[in-house]
C-alpha positions as CSV (number, residue, x, y, z in Angstrom):
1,X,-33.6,42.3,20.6
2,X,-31.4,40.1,18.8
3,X,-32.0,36.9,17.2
4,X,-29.3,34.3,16.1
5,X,-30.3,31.3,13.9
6,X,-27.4,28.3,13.7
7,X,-27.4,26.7,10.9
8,X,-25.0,23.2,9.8
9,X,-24.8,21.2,11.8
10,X,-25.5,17.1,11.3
11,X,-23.7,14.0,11.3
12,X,-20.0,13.0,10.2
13,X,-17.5,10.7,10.5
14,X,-14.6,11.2,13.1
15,X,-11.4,13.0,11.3
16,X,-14.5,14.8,9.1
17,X,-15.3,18.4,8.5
18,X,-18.7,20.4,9.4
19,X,-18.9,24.2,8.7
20,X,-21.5,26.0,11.5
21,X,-22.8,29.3,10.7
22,X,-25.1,31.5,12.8
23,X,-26.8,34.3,11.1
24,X,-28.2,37.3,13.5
25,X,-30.7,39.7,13.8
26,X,-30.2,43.4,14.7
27,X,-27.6,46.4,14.1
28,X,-25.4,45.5,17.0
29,X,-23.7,42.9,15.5
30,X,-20.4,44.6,14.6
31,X,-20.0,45.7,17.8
32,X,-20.7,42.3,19.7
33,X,-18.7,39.4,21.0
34,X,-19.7,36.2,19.3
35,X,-19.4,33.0,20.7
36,X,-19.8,29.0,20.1
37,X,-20.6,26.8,23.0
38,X,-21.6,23.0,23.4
39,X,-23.4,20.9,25.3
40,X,-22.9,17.3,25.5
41,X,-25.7,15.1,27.2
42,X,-25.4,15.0,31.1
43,X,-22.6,17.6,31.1
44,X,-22.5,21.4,31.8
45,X,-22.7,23.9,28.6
46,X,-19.0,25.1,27.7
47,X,-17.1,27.6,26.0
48,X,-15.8,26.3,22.4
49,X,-14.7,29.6,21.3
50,X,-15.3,33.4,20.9
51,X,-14.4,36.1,18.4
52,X,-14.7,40.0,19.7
53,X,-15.5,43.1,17.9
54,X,-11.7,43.5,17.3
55,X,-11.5,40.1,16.1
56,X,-9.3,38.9,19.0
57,X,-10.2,35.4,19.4
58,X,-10.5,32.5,22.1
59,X,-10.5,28.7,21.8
60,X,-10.9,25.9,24.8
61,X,-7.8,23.9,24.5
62,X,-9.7,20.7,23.5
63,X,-10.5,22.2,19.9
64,X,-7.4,24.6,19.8
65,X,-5.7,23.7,16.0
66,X,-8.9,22.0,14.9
67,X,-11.3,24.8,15.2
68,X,-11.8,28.2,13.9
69,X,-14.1,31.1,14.1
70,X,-14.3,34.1,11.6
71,X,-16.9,36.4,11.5
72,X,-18.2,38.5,8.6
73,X,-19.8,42.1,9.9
74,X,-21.3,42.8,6.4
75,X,-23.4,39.5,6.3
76,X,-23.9,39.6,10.6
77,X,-22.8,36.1,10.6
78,X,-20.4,34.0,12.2
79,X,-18.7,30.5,11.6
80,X,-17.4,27.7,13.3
81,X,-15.1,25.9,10.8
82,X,-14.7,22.2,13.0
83,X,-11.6,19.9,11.2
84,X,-10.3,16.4,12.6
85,X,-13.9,16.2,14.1
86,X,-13.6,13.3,17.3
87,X,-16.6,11.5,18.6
88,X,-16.3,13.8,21.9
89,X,-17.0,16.7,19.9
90,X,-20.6,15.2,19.5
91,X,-22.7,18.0,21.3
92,X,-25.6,20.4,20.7
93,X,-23.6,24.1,19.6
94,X,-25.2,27.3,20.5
95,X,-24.5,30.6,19.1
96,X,-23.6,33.2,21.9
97,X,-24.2,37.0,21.4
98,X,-22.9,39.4,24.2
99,X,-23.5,43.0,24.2
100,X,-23.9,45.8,26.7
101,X,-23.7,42.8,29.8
102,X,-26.4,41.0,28.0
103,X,-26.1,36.8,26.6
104,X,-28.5,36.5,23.9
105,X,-28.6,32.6,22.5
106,X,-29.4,30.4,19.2
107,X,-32.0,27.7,19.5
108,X,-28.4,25.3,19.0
109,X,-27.6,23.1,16.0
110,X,-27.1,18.9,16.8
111,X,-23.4,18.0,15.8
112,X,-22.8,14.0,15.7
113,X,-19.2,12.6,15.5
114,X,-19.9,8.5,14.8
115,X,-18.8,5.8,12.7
């Protein structure tokens, strides 16, 4: 079982910074895919970004430049560092988890991008 707790999130002014951080459970964390995703009201959850075990990494286009994701294996914890922050990144952010063909998920942290 694994359990992922997102932490950071809130509300900032567009061209601000918010630091996300998701801290999880377990001893399979090294060897995991970790993920951020997002969802906006009315619209579908979507990939933000992913960082794998190798520390390969993945960004939608929309965030490419403005987002990164690092990952620290001795602390089982992994960041979203969001720059130039736009009133359409306003969403709810969910930690992903995949291992062994399994999604594990965070509760999700409110971000709000408004003036």
């Amino acid at each position: 079982q694994v359990r992922l707790v997102e932490s950071g999130g809130g509300l900032v002014q567009p061209g601000g910074s918010l630091r996300l951080s998701c801290a999880a459970s377990g001893n399979i964390f090294r060897l995991s895919a970790m993920g951020w995703y997002r969802q906006a009201p009315g619209k579908q959850r979507e990939l933000v970004t992913n960082i794998f075990s190798g520390g390969a990494t993945n960004y939608a286009d929309s965030v490419k430049g403005r987002f990164t994701i690092s990952r620290d294996n001795a602390k089982n914890t992994v960041y979203l560092q969001m720059n130039s922050l736009k009133p359409e990144d306003t969403a709810v952010y969910y930690c992903n988890c995949y291992y062994n063909a399994r999604d594990y998920w965070g509760q999700g942290t409110q971000v709000t991008v408004s003036s």
